[in-house]
C-alpha positions as CSV (number, residue, x, y, z in Angstrom):
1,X,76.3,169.7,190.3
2,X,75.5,169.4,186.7
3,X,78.8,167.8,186.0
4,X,78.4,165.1,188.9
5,X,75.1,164.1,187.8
6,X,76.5,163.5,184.0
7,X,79.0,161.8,185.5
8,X,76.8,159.0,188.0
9,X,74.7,158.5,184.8
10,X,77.7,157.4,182.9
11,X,78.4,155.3,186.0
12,X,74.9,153.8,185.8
13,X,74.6,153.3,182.0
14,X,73.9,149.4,181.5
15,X,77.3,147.6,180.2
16,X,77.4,145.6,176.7
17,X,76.6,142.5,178.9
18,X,73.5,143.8,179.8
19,X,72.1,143.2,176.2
20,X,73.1,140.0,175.9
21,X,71.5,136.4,176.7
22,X,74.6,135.1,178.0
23,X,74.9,134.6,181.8
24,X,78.7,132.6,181.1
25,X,80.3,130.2,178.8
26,X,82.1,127.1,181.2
27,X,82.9,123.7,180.1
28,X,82.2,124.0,176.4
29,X,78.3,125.0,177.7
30,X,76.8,128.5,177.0
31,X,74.7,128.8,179.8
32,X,71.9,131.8,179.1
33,X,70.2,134.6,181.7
34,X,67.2,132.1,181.9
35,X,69.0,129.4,183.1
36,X,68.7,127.3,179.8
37,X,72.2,126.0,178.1
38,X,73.4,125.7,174.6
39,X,75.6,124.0,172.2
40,X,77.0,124.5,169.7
41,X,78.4,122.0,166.9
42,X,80.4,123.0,163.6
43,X,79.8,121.0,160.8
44,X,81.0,120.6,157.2
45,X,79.1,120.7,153.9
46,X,77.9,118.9,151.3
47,X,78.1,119.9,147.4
48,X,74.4,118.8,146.7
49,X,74.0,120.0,143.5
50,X,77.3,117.4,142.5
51,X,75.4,114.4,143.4
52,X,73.9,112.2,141.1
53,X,70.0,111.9,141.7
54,X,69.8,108.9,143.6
55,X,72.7,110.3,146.0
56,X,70.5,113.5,145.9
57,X,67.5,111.3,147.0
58,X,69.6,109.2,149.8
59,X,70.7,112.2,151.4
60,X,67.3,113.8,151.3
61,X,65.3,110.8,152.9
62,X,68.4,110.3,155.4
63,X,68.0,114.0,156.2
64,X,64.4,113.5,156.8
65,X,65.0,110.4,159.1
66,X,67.4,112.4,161.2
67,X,65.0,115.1,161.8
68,X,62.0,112.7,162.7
69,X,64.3,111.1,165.1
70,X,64.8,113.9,167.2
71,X,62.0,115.4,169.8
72,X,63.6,118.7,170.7
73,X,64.5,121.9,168.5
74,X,67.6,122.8,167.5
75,X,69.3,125.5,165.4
76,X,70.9,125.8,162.1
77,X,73.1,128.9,161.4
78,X,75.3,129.5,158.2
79,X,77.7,132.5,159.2
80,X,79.6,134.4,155.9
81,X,82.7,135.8,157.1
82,X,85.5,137.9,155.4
83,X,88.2,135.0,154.7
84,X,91.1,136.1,157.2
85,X,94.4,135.2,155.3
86,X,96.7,137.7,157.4
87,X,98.2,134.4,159.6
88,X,98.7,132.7,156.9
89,X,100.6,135.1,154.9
90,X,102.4,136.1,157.7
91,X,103.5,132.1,158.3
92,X,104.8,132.5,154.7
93,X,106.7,135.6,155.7
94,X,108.5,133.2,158.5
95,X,109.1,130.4,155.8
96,X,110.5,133.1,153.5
97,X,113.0,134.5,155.4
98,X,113.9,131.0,157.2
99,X,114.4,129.3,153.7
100,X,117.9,128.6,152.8
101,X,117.3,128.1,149.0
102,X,117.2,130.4,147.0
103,X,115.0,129.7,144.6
104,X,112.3,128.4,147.2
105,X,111.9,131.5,148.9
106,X,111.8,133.7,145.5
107,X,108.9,130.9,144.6
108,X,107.0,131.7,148.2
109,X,107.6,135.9,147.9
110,X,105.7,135.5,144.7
111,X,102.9,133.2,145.9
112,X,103.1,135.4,149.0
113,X,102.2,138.6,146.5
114,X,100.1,136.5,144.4
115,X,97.4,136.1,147.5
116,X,97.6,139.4,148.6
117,X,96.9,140.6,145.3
118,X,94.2,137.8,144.8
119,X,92.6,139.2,148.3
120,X,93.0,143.2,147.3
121,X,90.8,142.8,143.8
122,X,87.9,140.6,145.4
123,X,87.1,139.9,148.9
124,X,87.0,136.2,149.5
125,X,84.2,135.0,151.5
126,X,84.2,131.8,153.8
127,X,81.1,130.3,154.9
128,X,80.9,128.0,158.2
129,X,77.8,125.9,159.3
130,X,77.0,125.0,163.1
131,X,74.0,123.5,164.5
132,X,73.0,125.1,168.3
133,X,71.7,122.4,170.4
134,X,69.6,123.5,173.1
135,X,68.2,122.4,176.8
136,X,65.7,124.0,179.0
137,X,64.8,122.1,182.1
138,X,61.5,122.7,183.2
139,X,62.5,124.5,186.1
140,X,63.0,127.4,184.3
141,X,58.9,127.9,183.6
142,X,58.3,128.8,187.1
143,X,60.7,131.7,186.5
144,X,58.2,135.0,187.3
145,X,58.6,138.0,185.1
146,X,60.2,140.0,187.3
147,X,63.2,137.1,188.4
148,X,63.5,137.4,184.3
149,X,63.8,141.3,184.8
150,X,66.0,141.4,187.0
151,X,68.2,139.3,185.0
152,X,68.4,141.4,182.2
153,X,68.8,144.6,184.4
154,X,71.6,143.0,186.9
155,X,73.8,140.5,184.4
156,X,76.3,140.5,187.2
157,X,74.0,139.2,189.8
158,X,72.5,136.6,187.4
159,X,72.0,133.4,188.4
160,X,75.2,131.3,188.9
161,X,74.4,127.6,188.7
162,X,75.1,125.5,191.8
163,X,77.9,122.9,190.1
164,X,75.2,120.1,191.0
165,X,72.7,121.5,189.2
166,X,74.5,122.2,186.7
167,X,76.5,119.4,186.0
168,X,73.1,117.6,186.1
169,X,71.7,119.5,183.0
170,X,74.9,119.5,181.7
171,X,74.5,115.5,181.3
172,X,71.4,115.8,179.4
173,X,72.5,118.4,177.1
174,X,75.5,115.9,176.1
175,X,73.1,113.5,175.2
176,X,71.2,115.6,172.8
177,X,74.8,116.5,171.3
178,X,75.3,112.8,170.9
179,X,71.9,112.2,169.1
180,X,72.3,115.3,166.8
181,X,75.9,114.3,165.8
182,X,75.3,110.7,165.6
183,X,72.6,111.7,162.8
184,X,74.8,114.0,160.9
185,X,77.6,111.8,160.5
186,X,75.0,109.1,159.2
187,X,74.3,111.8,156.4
188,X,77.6,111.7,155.6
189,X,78.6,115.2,157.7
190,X,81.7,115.9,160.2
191,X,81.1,117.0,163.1
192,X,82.9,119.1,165.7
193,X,81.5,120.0,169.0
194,X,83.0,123.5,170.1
195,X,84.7,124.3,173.6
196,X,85.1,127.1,175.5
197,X,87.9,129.1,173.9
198,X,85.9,128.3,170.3
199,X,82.9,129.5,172.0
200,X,84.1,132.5,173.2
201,X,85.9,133.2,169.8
202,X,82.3,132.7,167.7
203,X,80.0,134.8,170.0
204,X,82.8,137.7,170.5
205,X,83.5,137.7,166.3
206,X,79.6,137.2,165.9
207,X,78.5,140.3,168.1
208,X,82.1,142.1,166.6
209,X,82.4,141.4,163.1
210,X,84.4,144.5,162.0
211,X,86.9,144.4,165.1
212,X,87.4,140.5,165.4
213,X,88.4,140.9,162.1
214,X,91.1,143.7,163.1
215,X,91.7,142.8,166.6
216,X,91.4,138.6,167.0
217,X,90.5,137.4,170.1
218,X,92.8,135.9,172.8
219,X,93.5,133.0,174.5
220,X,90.7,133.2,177.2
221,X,93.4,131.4,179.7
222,X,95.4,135.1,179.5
223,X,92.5,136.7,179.8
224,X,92.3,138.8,183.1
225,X,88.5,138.0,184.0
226,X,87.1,140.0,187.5
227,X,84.9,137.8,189.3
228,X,81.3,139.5,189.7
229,X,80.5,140.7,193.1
230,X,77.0,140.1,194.6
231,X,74.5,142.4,196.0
């Protein structure tokens, strides 16, 4: 009896999804529990301390115009991730062995040590910026505690958006995406809106660090995904 009951609890023990805010991630849209959705933009840097003080000064009162401009919060995050260099040293193992001349491939075999060396002494850190644009229609506030509850305790059952509805708030979400990258290019930034498979990739090596880095995440299109049932 003992053994049964162990086992039902096991059964009945809330998954990994259950902790997390994410109801789904569809058309380049994470779309949260609560209903709200998110985006999320990658951006490149800028080597302040490099420009001279009236480029410092520009940037900073540019900087402050984009922010004024917009009504709505956003997020900045700045992520510091182990540099993975395994593909690349790995394409240099294919160019190696496919390189007919002989002194080209003894050149790549050493550069090929010379970076795993370079990674074994130090561990070589890359840092990545993204901005997390977010929309919350109003619709959501009339949400009662317990619909909220049972959200958390039922990820399965969550809400799935009627396409309408959510194409709808999809619309207005792009147009906040257009206004935030509109203003970082004008401060000189790129800008990269993410899609699904990047999406997927960044929560999944965000909520994994040590296994992403071991175990990289597939291409969700081979992914065998079983549809949730409802109750």
């Amino acid at each position: 009896m003992q053994s049964k009951k162990k086992k039902n609890q096991k059964g009945k023990r809330a998954s990994t999804q259950a902790s997390l805010p994410i109801a789904e991630i569809k058309d380049g849209v994470v779309v949260l529990k609560d209903g709200t959705l998110r985006s999320v933009l990658i951006t490149s840097s800028i080597n302040f301390a490099l420009k001279s003080e009236d480029e410092q000064n520009a940037l900073i009162s540019n900087y402050v115009g984009f922010l004024n401009s917009i009504d709505f919060p956003m997020q900045i995050v700045i992520q510091s991730r182990q540099l993975q260099i395994e593909p690349y040293l790995e394409k240099l193992y294919e160019i190696e062995k496919n390189q007919a001349n002989e002194l080209l491939r003894v050149q790549i075999a050493d550069y090929r040590a010379f970076m795993r060396e370079l990674i074994d002494i130090g561990q070589i850190m890359t840092k990545r910026f993204y901005v997390v644009v977010p929309y919350n229609p109003l619709s959501n506030k009339k949400k009662t505690w317990w619909t909220r509850f049972k959200e958390v305790l039922k990820p399965m059952a969550s809400i799935r958006m009627k396409e309408e509805a959510f194409e709808r708030r999809k619309g207005d979400l792009e147009s906040r995406v257009r206004q935030i990258v509109s203003g970082l290019q004008g401060i000189g930034l790129q800008v990269q809106q993410l899609q699904t498979q990047e999406l997927i990739e960044l929560y999944y090596s965000t909520y994994n660090p040590d296994i992403a880095f071991q175990e990289p995440m597939q291409d969700v299109d081979k992914l065998r995904i079983d549809e949730p049932t409802s109750v």
